[in-house]
Backbone and ligand atoms as CSV (ligand in chain L), in Angstrom:
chain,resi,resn,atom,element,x,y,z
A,1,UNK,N,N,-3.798,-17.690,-17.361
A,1,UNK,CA,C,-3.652,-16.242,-17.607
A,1,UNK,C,C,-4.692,-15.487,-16.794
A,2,UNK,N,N,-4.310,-14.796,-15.697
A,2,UNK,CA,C,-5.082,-13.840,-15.004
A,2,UNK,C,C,-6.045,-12.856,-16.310
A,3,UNK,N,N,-7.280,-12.578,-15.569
A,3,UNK,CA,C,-8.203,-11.898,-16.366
A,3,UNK,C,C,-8.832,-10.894,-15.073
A,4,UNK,N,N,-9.547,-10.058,-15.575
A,4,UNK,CA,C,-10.399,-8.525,-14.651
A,4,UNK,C,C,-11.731,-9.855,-15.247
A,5,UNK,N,N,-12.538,-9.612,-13.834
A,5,UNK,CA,C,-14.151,-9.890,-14.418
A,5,UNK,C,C,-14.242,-9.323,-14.575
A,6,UNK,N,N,-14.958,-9.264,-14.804
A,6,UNK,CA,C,-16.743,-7.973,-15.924
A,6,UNK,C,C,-16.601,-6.533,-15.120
A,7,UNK,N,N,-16.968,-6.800,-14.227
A,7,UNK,CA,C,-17.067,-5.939,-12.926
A,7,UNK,C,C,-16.000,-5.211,-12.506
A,8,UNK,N,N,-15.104,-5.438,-12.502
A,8,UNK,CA,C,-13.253,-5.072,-12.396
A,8,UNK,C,C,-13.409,-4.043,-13.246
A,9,UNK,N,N,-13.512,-5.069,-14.470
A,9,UNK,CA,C,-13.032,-4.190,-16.170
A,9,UNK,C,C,-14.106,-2.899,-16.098
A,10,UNK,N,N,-14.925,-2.844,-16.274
A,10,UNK,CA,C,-16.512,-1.702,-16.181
A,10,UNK,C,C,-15.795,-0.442,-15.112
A,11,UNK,N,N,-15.005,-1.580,-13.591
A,11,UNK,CA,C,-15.121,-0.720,-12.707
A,11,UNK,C,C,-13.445,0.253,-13.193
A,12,UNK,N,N,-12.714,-0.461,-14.087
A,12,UNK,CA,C,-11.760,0.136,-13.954
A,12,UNK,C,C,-11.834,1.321,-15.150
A,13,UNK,N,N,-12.911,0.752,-16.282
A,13,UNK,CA,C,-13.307,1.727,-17.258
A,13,UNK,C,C,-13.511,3.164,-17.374
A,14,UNK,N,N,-15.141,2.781,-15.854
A,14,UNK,CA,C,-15.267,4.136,-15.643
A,14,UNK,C,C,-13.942,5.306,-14.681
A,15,UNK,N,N,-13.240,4.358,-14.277
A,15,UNK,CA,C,-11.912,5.399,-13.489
A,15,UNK,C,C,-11.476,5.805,-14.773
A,16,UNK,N,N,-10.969,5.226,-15.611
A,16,UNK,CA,C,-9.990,5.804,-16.984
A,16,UNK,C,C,-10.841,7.161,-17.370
A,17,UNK,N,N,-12.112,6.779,-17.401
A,17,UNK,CA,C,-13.132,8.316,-18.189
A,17,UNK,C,C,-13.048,9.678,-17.101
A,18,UNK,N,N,-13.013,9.016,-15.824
A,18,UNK,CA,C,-13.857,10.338,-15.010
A,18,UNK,C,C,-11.860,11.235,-14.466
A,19,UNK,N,N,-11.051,10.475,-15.100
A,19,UNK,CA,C,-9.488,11.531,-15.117
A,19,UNK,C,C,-8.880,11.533,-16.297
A,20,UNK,N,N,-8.198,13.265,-15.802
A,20,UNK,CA,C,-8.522,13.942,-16.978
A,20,UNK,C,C,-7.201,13.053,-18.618
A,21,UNK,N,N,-6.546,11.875,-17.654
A,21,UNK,CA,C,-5.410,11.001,-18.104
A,21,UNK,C,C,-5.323,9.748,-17.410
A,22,UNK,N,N,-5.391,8.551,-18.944
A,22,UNK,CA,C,-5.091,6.967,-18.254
A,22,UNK,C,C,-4.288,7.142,-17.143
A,23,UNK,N,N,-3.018,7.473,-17.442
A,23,UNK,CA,C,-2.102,7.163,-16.492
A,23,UNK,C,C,-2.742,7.787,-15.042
A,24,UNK,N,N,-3.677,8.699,-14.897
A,24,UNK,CA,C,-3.841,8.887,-13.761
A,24,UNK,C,C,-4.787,8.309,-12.605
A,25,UNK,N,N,-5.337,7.484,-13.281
A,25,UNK,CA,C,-6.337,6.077,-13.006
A,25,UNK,C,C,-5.177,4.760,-12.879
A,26,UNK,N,N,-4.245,4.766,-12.661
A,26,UNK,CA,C,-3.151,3.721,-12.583
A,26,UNK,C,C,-3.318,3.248,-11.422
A,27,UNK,N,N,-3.380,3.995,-10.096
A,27,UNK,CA,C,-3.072,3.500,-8.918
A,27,UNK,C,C,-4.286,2.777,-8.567
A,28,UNK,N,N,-5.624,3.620,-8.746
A,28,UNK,CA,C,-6.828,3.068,-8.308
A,28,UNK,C,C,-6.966,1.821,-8.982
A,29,UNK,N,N,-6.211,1.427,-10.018
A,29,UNK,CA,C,-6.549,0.375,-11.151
A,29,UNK,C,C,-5.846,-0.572,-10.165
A,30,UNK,N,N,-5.089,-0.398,-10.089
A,30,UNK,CA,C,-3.916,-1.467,-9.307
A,30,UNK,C,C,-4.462,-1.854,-7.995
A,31,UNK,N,N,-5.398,-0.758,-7.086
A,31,UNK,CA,C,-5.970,-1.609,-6.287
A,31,UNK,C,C,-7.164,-2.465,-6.358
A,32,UNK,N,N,-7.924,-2.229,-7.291
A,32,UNK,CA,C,-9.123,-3.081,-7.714
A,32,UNK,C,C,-8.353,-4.769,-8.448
A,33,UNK,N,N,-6.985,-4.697,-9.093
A,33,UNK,CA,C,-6.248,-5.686,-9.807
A,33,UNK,C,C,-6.055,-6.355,-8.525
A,34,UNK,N,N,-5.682,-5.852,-7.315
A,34,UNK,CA,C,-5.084,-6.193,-6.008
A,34,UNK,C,C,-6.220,-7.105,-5.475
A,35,UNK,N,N,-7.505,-6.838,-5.772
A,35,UNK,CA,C,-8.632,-6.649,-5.149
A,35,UNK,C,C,-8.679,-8.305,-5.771
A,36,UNK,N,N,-8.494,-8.291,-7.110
A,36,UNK,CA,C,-9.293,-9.234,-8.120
A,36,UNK,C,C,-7.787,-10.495,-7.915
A,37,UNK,N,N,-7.059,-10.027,-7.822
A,37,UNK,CA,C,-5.686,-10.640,-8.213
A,37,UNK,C,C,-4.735,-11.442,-6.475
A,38,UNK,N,N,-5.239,-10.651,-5.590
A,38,UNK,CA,C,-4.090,-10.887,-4.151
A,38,UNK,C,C,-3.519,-9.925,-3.981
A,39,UNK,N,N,-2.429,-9.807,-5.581
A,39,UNK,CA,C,-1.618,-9.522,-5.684
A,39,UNK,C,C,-0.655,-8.971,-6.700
A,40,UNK,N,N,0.000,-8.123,-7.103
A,40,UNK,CA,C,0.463,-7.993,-8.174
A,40,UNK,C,C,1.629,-8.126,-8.934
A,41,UNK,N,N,1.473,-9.471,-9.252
A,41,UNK,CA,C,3.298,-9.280,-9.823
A,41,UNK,C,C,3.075,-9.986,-11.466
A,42,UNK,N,N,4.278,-10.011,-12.418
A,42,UNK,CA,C,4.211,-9.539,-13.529
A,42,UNK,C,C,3.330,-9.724,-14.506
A,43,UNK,N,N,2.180,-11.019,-14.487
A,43,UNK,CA,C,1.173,-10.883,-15.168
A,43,UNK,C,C,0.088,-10.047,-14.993
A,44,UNK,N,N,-0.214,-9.751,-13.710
A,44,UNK,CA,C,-0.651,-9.288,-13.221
A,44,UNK,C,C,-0.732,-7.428,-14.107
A,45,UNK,N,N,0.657,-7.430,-14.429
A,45,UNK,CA,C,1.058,-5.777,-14.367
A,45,UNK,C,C,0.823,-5.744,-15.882
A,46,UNK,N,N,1.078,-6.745,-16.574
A,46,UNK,CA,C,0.634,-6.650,-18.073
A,46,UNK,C,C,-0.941,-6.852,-18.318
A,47,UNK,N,N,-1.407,-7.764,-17.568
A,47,UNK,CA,C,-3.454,-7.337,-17.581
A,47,UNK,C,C,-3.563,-5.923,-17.670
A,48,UNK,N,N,-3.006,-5.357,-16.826
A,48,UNK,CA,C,-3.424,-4.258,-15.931
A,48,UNK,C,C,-2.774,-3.057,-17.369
A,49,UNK,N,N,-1.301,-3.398,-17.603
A,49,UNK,CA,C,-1.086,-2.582,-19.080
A,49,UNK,C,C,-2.073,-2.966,-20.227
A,50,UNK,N,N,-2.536,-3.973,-20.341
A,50,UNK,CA,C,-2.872,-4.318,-21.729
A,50,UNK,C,C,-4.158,-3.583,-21.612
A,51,UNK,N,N,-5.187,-3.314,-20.194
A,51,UNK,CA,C,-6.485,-2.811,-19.944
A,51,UNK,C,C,-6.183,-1.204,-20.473
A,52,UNK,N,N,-5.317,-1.032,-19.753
A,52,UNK,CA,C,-5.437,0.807,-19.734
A,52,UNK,C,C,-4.226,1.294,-21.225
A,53,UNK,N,N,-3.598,0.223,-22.002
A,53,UNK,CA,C,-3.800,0.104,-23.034
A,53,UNK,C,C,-2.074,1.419,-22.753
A,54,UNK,N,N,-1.138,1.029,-21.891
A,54,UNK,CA,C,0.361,1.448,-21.465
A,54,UNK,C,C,1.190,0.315,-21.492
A,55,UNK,N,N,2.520,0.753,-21.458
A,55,UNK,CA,C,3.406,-0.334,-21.649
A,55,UNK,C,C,3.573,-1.529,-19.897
A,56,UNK,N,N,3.811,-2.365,-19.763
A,56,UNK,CA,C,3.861,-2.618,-18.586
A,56,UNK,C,C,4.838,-2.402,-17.687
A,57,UNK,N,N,5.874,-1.921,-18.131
A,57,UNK,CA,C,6.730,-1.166,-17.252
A,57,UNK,C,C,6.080,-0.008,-16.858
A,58,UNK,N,N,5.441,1.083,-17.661
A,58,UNK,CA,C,4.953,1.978,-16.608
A,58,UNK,C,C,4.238,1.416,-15.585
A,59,UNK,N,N,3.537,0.713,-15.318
A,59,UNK,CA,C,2.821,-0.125,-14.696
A,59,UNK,C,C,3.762,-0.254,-13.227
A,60,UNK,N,N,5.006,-1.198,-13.809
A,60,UNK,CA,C,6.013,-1.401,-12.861
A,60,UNK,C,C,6.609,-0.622,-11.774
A,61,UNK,N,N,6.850,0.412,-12.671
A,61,UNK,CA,C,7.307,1.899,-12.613
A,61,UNK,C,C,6.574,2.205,-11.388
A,62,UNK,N,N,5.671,2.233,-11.115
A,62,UNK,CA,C,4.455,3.031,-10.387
A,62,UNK,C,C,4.057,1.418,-8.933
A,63,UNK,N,N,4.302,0.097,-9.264
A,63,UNK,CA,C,3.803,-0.628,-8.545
A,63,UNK,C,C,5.247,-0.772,-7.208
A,64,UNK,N,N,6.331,-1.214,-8.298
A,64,UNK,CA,C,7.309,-0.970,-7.424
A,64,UNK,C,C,7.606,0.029,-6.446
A,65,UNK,N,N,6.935,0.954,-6.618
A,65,UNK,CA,C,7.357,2.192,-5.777
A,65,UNK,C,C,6.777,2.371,-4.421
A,66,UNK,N,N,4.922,1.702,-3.694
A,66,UNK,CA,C,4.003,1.502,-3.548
A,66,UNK,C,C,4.352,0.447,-2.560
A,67,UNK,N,N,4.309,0.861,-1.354
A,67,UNK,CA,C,4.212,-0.542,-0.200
A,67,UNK,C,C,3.026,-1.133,-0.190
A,68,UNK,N,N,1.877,-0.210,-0.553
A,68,UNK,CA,C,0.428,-0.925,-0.772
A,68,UNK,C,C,0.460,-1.843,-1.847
A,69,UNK,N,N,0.985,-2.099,-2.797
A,69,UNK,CA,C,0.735,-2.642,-4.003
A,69,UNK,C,C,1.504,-4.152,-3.127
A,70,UNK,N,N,0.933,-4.991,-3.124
A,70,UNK,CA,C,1.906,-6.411,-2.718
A,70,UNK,C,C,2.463,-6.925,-3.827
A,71,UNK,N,N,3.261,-7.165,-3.882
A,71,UNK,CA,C,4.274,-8.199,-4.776
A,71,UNK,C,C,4.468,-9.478,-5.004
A,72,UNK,N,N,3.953,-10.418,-3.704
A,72,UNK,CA,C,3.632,-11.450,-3.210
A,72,UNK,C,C,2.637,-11.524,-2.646
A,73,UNK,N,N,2.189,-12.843,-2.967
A,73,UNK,CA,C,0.384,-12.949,-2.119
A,73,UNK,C,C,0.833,-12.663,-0.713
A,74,UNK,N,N,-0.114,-12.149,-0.144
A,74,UNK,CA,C,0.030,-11.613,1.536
A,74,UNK,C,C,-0.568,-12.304,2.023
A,75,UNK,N,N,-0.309,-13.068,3.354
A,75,UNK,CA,C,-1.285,-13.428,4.495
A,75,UNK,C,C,-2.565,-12.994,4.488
A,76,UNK,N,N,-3.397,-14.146,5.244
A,76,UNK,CA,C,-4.947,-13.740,5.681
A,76,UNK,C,C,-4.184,-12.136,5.916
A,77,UNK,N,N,-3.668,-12.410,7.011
A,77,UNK,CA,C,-3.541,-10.984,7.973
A,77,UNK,C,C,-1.834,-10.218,7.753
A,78,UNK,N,N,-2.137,-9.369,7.076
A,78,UNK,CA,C,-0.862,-8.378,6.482
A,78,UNK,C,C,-0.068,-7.539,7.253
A,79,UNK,N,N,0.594,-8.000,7.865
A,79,UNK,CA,C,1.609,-6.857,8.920
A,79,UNK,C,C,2.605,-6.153,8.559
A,80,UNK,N,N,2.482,-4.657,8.591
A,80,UNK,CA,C,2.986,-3.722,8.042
A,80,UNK,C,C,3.642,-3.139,9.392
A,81,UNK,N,N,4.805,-2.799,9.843
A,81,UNK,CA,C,5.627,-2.091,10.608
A,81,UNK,C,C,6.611,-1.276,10.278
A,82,UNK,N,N,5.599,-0.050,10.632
A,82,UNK,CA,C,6.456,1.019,10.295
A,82,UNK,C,C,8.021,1.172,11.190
A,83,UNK,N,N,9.349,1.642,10.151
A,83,UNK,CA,C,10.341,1.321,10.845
A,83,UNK,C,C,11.031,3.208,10.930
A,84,UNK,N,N,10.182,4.244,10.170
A,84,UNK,CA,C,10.640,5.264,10.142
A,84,UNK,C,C,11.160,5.745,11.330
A,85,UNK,N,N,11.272,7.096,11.712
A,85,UNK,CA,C,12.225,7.332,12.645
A,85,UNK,C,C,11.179,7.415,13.904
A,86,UNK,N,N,10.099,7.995,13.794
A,86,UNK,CA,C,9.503,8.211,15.305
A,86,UNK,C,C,9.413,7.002,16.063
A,87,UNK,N,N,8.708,6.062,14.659
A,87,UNK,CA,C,9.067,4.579,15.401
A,87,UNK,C,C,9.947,3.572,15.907
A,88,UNK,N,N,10.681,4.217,14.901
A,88,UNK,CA,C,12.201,3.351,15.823
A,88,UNK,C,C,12.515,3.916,17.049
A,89,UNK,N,N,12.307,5.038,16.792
A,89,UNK,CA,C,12.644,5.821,18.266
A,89,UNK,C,C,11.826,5.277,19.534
A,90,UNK,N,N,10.748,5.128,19.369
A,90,UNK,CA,C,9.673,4.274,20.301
A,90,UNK,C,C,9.895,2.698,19.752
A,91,UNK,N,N,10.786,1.881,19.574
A,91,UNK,CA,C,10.950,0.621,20.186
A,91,UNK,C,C,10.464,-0.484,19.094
A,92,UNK,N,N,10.367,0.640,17.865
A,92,UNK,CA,C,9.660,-0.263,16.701
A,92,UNK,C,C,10.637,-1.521,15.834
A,93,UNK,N,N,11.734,-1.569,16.549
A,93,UNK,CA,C,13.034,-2.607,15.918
A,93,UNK,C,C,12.875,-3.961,17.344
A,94,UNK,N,N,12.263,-3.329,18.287
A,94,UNK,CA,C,12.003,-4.719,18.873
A,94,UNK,C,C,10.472,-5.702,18.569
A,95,UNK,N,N,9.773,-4.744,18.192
A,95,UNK,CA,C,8.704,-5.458,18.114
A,95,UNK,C,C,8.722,-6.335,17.020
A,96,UNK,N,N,9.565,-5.711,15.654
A,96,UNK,CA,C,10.086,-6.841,14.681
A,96,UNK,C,C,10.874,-7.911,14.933
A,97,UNK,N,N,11.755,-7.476,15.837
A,97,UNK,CA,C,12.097,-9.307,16.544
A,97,UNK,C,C,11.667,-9.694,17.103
A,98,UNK,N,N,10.628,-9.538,17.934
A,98,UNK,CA,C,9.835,-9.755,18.140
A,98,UNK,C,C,8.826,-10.884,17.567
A,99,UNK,N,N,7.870,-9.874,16.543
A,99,UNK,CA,C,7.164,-10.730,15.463
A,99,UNK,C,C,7.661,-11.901,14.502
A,100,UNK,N,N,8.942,-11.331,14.489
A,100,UNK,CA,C,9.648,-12.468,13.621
A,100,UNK,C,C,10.196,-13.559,14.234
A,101,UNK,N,N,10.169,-13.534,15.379
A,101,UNK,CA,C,10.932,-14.640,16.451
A,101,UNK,C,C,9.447,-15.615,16.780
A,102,UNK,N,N,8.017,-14.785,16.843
A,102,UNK,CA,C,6.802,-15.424,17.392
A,102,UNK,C,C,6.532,-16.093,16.523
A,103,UNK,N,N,6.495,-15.306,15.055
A,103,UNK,CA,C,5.836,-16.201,14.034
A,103,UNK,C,C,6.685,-16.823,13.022
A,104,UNK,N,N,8.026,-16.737,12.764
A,104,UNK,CA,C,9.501,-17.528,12.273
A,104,UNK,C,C,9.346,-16.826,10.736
A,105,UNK,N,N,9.219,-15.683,10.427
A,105,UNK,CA,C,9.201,-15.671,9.414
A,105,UNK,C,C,9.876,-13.863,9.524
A,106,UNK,N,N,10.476,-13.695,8.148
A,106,UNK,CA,C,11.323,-12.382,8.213
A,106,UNK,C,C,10.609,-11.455,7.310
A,107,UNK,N,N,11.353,-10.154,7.346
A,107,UNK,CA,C,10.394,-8.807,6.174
A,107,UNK,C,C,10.262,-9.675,4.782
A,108,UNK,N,N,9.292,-9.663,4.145
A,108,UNK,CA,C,8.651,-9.988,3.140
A,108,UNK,C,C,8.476,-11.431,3.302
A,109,UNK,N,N,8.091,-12.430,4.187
A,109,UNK,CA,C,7.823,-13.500,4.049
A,109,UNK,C,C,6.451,-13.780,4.883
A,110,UNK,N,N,5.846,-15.018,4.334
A,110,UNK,CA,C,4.515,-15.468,5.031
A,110,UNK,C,C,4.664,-16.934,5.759
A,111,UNK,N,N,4.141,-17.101,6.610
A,111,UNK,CA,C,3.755,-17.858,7.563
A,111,UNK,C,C,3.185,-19.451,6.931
A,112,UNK,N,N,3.674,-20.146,6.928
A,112,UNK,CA,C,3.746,-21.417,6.443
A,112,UNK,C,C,1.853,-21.804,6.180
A,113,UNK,N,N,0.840,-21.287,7.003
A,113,UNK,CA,C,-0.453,-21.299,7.020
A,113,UNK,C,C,-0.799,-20.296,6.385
A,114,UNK,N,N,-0.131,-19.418,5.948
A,114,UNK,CA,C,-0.715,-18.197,5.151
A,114,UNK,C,C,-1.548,-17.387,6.015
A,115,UNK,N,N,-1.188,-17.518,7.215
A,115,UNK,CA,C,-1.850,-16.380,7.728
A,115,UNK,C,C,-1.461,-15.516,8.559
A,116,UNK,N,N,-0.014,-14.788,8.845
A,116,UNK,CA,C,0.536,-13.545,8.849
A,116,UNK,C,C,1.630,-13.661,7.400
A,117,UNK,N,N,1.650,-12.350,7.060
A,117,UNK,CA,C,2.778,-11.892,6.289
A,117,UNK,C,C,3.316,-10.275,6.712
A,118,UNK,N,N,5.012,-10.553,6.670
A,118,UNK,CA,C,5.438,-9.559,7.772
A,118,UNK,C,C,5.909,-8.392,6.484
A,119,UNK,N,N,5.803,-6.982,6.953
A,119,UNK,CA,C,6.433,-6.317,5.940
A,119,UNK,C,C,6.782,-4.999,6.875
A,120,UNK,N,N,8.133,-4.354,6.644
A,120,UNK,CA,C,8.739,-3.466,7.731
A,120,UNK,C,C,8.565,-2.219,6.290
A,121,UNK,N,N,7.855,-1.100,7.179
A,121,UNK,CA,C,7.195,-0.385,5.967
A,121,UNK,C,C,7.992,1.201,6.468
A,122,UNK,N,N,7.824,2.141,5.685
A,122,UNK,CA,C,8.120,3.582,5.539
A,122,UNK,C,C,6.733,3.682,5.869
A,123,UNK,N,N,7.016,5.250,6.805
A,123,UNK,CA,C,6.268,6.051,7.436
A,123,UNK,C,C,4.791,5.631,7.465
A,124,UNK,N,N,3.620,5.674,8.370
A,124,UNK,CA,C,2.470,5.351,7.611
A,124,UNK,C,C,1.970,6.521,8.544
A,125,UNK,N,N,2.812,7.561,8.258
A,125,UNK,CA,C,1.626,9.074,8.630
A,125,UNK,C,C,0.923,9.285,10.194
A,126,UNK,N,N,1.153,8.203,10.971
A,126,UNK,CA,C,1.057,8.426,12.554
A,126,UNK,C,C,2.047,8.857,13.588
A,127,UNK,N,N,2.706,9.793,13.259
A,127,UNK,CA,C,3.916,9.269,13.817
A,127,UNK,C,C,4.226,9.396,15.491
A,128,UNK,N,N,3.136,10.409,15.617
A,128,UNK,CA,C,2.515,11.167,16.803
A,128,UNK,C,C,2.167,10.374,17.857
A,129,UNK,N,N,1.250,8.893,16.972
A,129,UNK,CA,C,0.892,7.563,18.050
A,129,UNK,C,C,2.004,6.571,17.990
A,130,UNK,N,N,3.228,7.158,17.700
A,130,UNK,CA,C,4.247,5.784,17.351
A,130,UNK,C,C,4.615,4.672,18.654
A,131,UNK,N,N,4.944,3.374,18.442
A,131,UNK,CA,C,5.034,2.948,17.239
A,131,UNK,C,C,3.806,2.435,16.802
A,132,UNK,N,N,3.482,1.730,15.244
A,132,UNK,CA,C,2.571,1.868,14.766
A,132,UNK,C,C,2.443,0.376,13.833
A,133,UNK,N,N,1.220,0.209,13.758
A,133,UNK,CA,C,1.440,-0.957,12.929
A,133,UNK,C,C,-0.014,-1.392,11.799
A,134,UNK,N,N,-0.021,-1.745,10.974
A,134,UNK,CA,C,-1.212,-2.036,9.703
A,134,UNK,C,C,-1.604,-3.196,9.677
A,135,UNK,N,N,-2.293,-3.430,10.189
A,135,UNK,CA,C,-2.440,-4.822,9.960
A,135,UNK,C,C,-4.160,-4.644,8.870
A,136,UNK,N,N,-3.563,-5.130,7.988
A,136,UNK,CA,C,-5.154,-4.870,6.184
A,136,UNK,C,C,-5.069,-3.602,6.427
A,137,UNK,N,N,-6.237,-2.895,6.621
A,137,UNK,CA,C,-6.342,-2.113,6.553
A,137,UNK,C,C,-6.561,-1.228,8.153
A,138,UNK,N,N,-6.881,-1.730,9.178
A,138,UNK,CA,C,-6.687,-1.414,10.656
A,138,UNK,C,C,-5.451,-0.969,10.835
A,139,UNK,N,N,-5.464,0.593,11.668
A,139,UNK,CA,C,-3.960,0.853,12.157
A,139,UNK,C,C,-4.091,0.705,13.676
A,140,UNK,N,N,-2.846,0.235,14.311
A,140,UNK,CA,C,-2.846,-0.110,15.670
A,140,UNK,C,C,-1.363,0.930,16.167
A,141,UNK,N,N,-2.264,1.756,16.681
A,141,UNK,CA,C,-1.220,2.634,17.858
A,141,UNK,C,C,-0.705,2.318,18.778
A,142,UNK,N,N,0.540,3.425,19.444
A,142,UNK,CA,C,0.920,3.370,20.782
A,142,UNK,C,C,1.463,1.717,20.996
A,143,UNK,N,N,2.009,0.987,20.468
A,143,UNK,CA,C,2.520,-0.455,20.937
A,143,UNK,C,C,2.950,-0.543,21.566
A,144,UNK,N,N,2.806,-1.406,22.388
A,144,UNK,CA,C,3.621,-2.230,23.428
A,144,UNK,C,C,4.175,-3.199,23.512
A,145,UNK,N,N,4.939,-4.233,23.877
A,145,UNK,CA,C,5.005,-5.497,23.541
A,145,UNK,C,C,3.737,-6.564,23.962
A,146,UNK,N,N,3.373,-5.940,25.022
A,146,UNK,CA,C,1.742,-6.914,25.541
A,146,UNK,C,C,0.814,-6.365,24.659
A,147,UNK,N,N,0.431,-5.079,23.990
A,147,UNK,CA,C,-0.259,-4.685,23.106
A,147,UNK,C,C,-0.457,-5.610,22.035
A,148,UNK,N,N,1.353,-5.418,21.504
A,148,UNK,CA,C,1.080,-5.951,20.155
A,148,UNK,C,C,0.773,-7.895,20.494
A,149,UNK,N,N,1.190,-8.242,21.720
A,149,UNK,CA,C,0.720,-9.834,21.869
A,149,UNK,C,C,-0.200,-9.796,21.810
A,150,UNK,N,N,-1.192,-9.203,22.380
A,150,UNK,CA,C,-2.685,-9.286,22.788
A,150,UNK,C,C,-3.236,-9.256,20.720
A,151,UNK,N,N,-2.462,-8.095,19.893
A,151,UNK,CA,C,-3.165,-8.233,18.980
A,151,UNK,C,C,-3.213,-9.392,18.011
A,152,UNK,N,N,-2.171,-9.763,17.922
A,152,UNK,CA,C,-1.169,-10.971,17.323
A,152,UNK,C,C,-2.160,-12.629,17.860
A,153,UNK,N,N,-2.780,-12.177,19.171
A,153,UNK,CA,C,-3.185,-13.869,19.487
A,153,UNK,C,C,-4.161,-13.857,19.537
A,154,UNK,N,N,-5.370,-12.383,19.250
A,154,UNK,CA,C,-6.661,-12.151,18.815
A,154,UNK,C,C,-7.079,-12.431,17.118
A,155,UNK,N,N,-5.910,-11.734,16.738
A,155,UNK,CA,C,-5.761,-12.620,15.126
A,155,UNK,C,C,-5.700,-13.949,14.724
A,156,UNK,N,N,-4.972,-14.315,15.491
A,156,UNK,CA,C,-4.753,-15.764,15.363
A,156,UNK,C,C,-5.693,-16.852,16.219
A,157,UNK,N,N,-6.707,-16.162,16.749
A,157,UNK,CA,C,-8.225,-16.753,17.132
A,157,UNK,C,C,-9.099,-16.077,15.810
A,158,UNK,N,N,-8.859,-15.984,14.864
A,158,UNK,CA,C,-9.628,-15.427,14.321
A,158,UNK,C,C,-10.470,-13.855,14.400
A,159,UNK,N,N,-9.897,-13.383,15.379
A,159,UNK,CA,C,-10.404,-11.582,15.807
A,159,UNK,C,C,-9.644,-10.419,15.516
A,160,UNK,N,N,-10.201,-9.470,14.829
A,160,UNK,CA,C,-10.196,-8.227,14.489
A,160,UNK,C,C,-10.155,-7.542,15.610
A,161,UNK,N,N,-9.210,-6.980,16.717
A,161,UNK,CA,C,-9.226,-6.258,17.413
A,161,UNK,C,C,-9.457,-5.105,17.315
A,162,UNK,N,N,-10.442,-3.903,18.074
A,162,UNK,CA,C,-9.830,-2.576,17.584
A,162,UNK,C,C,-9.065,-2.331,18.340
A,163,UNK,N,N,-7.975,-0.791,17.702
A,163,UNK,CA,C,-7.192,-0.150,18.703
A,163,UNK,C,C,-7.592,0.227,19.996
L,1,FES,S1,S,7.456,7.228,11.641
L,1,FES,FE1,FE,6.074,5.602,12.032
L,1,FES,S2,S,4.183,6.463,11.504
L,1,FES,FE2,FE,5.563,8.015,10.975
């Protein structure tokens, strides 16, 4: 049975006090659960109800909705490709066959080593540098197909490229 350490629980405490409603400490809760957990799926969502003391469908309600919230443990390295329109428009449906042809794995699946997991995402607010891509928390602009190789085989040496 998944549990919050000490530290989680305290940290998720003081979020519940400092808004002006539990439910509005939900999301931040869910990323510290994310934090403590991988990931969040259904035990996960009842810790997380039983803490802030809601049913776990609201929980659901709110996780399901949330491309940030993972559902499945994610790769070392989390690839998020945005498929909205600026990006498709700039070439963002090849770079997913792309990725999925390099590393054999399709939207929502991980890499036999656990270290990419692919996810074809809604908008992520760049649309200006499209196409665009998340990898954790790093956003990588302007792609290319040598771009995104170069980033893809710096990862997979172990490197954090910047944009
Ligand atoms: S459409 Fe891709 S970032 Fe907005």
């Amino acid at each position: 049975m998944k549990t919050f350490s000490e530290a989680a629980r305290m940290e998720a405490s003081a979020l519940m006090e400092r808004y002006p409603t539990r439910m509005a400490a939900l999301i931040p809760i869910m990323f510290i659960a994310q934090r403590e957990f991988g990931h969040i799926d259904e035990e996960a969502e009842k810790v997380i109800a039983e803490l802030m003391d809601i049913s776990p469908v609201s929980v659901r309600e709110v996780s399901g909705f949330y491309f940030m919230i993972h559902k499945h443990p994610p790769g070392k390295y989390h690839l998020q490709i945005c498929h909205n329109i600026s990006c498709t428009i700039m070439a963002a449906e090849k770079l997913l066959t792309w990725v999925k042809d390099e590393l054999g794995i399709e939207d929502g699946q991980r890499t036999g080593d656990a270290l990419f997991s692919l996810e074809r995402v809604e908008c992520l607010g760049a649309c200006d540098l499209a196409p665009v891509m998340l990898v954790n928390e790093t956003l990588y602009t302007n792609l290319t197909l040598e771009k995104f190789t170069r980033i893809i085989d710096a990862l997979k040496n172990g490197k954090i490229p910047e944009d």
